[in-house]
matplotlib code that plots the C-alpha trace (Angstrom):
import matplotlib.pyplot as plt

x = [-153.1, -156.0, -159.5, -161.7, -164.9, -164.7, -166.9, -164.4, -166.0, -164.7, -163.3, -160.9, -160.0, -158.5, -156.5, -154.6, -154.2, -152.8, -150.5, -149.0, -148.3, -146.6, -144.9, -144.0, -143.7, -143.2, -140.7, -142.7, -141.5, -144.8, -145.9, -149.2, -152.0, -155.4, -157.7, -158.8, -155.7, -154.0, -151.1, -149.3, -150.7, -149.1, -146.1, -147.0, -146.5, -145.5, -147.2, -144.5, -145.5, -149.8, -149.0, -147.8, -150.5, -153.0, -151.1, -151.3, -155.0, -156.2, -154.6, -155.3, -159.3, -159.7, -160.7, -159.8, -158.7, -159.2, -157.0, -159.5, -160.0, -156.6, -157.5, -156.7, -160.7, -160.1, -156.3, -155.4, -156.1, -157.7, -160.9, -161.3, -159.6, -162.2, -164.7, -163.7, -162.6, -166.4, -168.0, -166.0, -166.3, -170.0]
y = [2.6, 4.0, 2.0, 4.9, 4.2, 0.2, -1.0, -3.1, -5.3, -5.5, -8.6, -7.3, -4.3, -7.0, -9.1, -5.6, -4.3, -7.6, -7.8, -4.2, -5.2, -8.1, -6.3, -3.5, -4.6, -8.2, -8.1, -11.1, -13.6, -15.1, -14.0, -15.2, -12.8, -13.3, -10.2, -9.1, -8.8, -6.7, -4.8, -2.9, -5.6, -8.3, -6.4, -6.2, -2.6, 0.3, 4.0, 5.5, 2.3, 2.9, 6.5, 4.6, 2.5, 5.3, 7.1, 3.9, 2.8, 6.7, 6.2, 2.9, 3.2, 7.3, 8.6, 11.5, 11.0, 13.6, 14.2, 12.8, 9.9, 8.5, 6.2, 2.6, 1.9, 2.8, 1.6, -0.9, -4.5, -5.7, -5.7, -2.1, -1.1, -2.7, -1.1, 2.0, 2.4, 0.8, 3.6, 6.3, 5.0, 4.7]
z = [208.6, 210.9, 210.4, 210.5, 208.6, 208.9, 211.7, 213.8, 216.3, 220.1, 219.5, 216.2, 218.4, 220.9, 218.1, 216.9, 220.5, 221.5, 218.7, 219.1, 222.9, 221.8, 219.4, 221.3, 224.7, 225.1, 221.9, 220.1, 223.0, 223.4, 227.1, 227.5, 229.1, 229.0, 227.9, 231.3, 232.7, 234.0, 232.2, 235.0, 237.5, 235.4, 234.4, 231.0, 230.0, 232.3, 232.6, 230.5, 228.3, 228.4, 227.2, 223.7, 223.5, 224.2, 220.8, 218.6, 219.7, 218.8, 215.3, 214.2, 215.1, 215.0, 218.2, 220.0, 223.6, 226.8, 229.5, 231.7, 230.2, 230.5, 233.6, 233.8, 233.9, 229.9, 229.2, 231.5, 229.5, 226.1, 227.6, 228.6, 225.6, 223.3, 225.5, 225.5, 221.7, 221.0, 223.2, 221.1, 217.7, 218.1]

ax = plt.figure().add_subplot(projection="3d")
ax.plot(x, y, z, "-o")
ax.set_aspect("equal")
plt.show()
């Protein structure tokens, strides 16, 4: 269920992000990653993978994506996730 008029703080939008990765990629087995990391550095999730995190993180929290910014400065860990969804929910 998307969270569109709830204000959800950078720190929420790391908990549910981290939990679909977990989820989706790591398949629940417990792989540790810290919220700056990395996720193609560190193996995490691939690009074919960041293209299904970019569709679940526009639903759950409402925002529309462009093109152009589908760049790993936005998508590529928990940190510049929460950064980015905060910049486009505000």
């Amino acid at each position: 269920m998307p969270i569109q008029e709830k204000v959800v703080s950078p720190s929420q939008v790391k908990s549910i992000v981290r939990t679909f990765v977990i989820d989706n990629f790591l398949f629940g087995q417990g792989r540790e990653f810290s919220d700056s990391d990395s996720f193609l550095e560190h193996g995490l999730i691939d690009s074919m993978g960041i293209l299904t995190l970019l569709e679940f993180v526009s639903e759950q929290f409402d925002i529309r994506v462009a093109d152009e910014e589908i760049v790993p400065e936005n998508w590529d860990s928990l940190d510049r996730i929460a950064t980015f969804v905060d910049s486009k929910r505000r």
